[in-house]
N, C-alpha and C positions, 0 to 999 in steps of 0.2 A: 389539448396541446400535446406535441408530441418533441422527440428529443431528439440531439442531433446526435448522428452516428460518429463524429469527428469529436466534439468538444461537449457535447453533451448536455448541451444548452436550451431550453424551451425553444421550438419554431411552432409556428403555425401548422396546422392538417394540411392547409393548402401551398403551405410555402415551397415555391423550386430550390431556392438556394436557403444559407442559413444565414442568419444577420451577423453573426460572430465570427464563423471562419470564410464562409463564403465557400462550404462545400456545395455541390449540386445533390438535391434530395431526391430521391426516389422511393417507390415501392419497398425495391429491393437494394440494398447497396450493394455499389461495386464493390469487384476486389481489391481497389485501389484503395476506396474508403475503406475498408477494414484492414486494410494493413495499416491504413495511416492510424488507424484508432489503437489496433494493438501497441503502435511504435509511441501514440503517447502513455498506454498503460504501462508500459513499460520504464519509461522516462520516468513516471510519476514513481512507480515501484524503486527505482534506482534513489531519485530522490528522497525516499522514505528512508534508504539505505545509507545517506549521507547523514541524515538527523540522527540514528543510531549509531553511526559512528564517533560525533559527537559528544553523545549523552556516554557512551563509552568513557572515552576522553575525560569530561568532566567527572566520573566515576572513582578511575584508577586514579584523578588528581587529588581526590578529597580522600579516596582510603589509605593512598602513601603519602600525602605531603603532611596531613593533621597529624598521626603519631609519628613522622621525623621532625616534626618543628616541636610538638610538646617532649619530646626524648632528647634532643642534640640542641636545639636553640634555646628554648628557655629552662630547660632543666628542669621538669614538672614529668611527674607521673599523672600517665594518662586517669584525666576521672572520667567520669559519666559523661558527661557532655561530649568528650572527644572518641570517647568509644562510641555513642550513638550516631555522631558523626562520619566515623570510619566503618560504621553498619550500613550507614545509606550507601555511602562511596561505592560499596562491595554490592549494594544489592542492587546500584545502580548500576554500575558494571554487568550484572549475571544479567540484569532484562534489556541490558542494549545487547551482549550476545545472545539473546536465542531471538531478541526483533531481527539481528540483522539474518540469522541463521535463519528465519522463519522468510524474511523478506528476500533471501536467496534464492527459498526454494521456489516462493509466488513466481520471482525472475525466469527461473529456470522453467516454471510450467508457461509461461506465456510466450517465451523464446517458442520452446516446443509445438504450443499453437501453433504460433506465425509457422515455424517451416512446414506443417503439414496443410494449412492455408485454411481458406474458411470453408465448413463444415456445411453441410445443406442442412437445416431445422426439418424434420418430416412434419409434415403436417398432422396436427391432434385429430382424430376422429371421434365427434362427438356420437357415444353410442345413443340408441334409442332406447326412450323409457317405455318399457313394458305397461299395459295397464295393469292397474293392482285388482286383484278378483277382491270381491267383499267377503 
């Protein structure tokens, strides 16, 4: 079984087209296919970018809203419980910025692909095994 250049999906060895997107299969893909395939890596990478923005989000809500509701609304000093709380918020915050910073850069290097287009793979050269003297 082999994989589709588009969505990535199991096809057949023999199959012309793929069952799922309905690209045309070949040997070698076009450049059409591999641009479409970068343009969903890409998508995908963006997407990841949206979910760290999120987890952001929920981050800075839990490390400033826990110590202004325990400090100004109920008039409590922060115990354990709220500072461990305000630990996660903060450490959730620091690892949605460097996901998203990390997931910029993945962005930035498959842009870079796509505009220099697709690449020819050289062919491996299987060297010859020598025979071993005894």
């Amino acid at each position: 079984m082999a994989n589709c250049p588009v969505c990535n999906s199991k096809v057949e060895e023999k199959a012309k087209f793929c069952a799922e997107c309905g690209v045309q299969l070949t040997n070698a893909p076009s450049e059409r296919v591999w641009i479409v395939a970068m343009q969903e890596r890409i998508r995908v990478a963006r997407h990841n970018d949206n979910i760290f923005n999120w987890l952001a989000v929920l981050g800075i809500l839990i490390a400033v809203v826990i110590p202004f509701v325990m400090r100004f609304v109920v008039h409590y000093n922060m115990d354990i419980w709220s500072w461990s709380l305000t630990a996660v918020g903060v450490i959730l915050f620091i690892g949605s910025a460097l996901g998203m910073w990390n997931d910029n850069n993945n962005i930035k290097a498959l842009i870079d692909e796509l505009e220099q287009g697709p690449q020819e793979e050289p062919e491996e050269e299987i060297p010859n095994n020598p025979k071993l003297e005894p």
